[in-house]
C-alpha positions as CSV (number, residue, x, y, z in Angstrom):
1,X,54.8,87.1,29.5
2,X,53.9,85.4,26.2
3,X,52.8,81.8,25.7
4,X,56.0,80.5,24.6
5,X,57.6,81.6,27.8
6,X,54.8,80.4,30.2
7,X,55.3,76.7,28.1
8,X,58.8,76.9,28.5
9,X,58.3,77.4,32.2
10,X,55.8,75.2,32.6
11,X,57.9,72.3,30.2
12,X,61.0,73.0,32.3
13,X,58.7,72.0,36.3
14,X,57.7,69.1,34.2
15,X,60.8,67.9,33.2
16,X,62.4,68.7,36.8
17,X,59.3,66.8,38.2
18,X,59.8,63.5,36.1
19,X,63.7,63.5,36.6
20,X,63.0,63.4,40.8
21,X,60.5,60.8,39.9
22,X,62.9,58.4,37.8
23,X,65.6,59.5,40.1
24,X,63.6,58.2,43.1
25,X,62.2,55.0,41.3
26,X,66.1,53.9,40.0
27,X,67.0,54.2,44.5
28,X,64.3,52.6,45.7
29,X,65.0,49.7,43.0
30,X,68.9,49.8,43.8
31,X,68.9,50.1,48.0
32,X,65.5,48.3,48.8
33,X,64.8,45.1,48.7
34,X,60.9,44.5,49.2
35,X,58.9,40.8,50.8
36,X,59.2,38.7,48.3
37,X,61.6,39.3,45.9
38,X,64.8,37.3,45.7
39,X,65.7,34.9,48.3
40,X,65.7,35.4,51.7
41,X,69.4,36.3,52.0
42,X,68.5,39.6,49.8
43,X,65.5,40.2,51.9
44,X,67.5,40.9,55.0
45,X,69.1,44.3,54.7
46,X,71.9,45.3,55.5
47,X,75.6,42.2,56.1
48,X,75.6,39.5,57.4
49,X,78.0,38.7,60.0
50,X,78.9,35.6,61.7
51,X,79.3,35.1,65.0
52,X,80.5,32.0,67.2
53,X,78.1,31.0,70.2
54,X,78.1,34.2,71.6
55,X,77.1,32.3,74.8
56,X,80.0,30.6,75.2
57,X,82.3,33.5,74.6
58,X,80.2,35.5,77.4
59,X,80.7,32.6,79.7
60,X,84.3,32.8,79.0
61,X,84.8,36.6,79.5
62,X,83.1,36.6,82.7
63,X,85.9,36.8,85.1
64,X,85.7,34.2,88.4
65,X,84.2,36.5,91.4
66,X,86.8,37.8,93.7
67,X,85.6,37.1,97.3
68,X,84.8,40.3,99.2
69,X,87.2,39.4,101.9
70,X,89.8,39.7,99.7
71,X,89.1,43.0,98.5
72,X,87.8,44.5,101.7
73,X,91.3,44.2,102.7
74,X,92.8,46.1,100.5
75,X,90.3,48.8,100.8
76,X,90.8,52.3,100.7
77,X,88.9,54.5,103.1
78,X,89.8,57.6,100.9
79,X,88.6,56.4,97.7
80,X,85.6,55.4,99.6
81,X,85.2,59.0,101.6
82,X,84.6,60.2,97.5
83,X,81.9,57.2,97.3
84,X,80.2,58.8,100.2
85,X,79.0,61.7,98.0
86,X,76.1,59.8,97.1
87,X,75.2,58.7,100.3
88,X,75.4,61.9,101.8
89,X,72.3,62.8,99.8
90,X,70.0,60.5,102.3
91,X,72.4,59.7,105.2
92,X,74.3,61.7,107.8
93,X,77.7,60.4,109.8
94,X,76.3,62.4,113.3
95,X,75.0,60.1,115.7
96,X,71.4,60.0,116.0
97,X,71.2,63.0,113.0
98,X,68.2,60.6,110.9
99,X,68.0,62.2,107.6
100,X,65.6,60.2,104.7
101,X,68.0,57.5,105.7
102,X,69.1,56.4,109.2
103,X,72.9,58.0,110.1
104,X,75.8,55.8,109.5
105,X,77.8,56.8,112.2
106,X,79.6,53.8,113.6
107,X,77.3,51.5,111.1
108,X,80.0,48.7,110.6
109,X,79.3,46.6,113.4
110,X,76.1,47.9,114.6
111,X,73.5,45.5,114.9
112,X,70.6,46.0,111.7
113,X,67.8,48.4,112.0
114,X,69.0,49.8,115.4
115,X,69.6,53.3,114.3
116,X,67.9,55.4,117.0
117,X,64.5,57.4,116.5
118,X,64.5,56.2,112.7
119,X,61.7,54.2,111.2
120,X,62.7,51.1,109.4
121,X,60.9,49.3,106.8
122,X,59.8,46.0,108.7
123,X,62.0,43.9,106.6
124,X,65.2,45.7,108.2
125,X,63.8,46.2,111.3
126,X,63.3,42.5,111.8
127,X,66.1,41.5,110.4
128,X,68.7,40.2,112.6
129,X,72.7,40.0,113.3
130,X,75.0,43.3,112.7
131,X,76.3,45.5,109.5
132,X,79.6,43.0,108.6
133,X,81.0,44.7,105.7
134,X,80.3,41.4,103.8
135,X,76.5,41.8,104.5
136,X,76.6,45.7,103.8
137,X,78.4,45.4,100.9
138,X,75.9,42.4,99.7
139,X,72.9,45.5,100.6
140,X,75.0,48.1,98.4
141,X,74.9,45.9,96.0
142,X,70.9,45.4,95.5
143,X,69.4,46.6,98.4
144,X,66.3,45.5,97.1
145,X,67.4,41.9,97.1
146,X,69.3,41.9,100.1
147,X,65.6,43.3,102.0
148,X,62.6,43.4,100.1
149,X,60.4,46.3,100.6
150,X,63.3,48.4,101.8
151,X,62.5,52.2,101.8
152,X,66.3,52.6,100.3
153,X,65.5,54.1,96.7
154,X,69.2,53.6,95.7
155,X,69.4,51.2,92.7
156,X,73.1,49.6,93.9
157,X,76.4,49.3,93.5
158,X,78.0,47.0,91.2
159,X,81.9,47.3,91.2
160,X,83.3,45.5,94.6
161,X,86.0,47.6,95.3
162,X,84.1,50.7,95.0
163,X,81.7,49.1,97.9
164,X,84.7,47.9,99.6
165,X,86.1,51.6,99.6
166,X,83.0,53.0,100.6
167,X,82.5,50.2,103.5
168,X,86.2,51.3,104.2
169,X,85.5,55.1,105.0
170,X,82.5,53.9,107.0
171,X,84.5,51.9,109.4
172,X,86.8,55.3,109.6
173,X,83.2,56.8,111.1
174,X,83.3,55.5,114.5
């Protein structure tokens, strides 16, 4: 190689090198918009959208709360038997077959924390008054809430009619 090649190489990485450099200097001055310069509507990146009261509009998409009565009875106990899937993981429908969680044989009805040999947290075992579906579907729901200090790990159930299915299949288990 002779000089006038290795300067030519050398000119050509230099010229490449100051191209990416004005090349990144002209985006950064075109897409970003650093503290302090222009007004504060420029500093924000990105459009601006307006919304109405978005609390208002939530308030009004909410839909009124259907009572549980009224879906319970129009429950179906073979939806629910699919719902059970995720029960079956801790609970058993054999009477007196305790698994992590007491058996739910013939639970609808039964009075709380009565599940023979099976160690309730204190909360349910003091509790009193039976499994209504209204009150196991209000423990589905957050069984946290509904008994502080439960041992139930199972984070709830929000839609209704899936707990009204589910409490549906259960009745089926008597």
């Amino acid at each position: 190689m002779d000089t006038m090649t290795i300067t030519k190489t050398v000119g050509a990485i230099c010229g490449a090198l100051l191209v990416l450099l004005l090349g990144a200097w002209a985006s950064e001055s075109l897409y970003h918009v650093g503290p302090g310069e222009g007004d504060e509507e420029e500093v924000a990146q990105g459009y601006r959208i307006e919304v109405a009261d978005a609390g208002a509009e939530a308030a009004a998409d909410a839909a009124p709360e259907v009572p549980f009565e009224e879906v319970y009875v129009n429950a179906s106990a073979t939806d629910g038997e699919k719902l059970w899937r995720q029960c079956a993981s801790c609970h058993k429908l054999e009477q007196g077959a305790n698994a992590t969680g007491p058996y739910l044989y013939g639970v609808v009805g039964r009075d709380k924390g009565s599940a023979d040999g099976y160690d309730y947290s204190e909360t349910l075992a003091t509790m009193e008054g039976a499994w209504t579906p209204e009150n196991l579907s209000n423990f589905i729901l957050n069984p946290k809430e509904y008994a502080p200090g439960t041992k139930m790990a199972y984070r709830g159930m929000a839609d209704i009619q899936d707990r009204a299915n589910l409490i549906a299949y259960l009745a089926t288990q008597q």
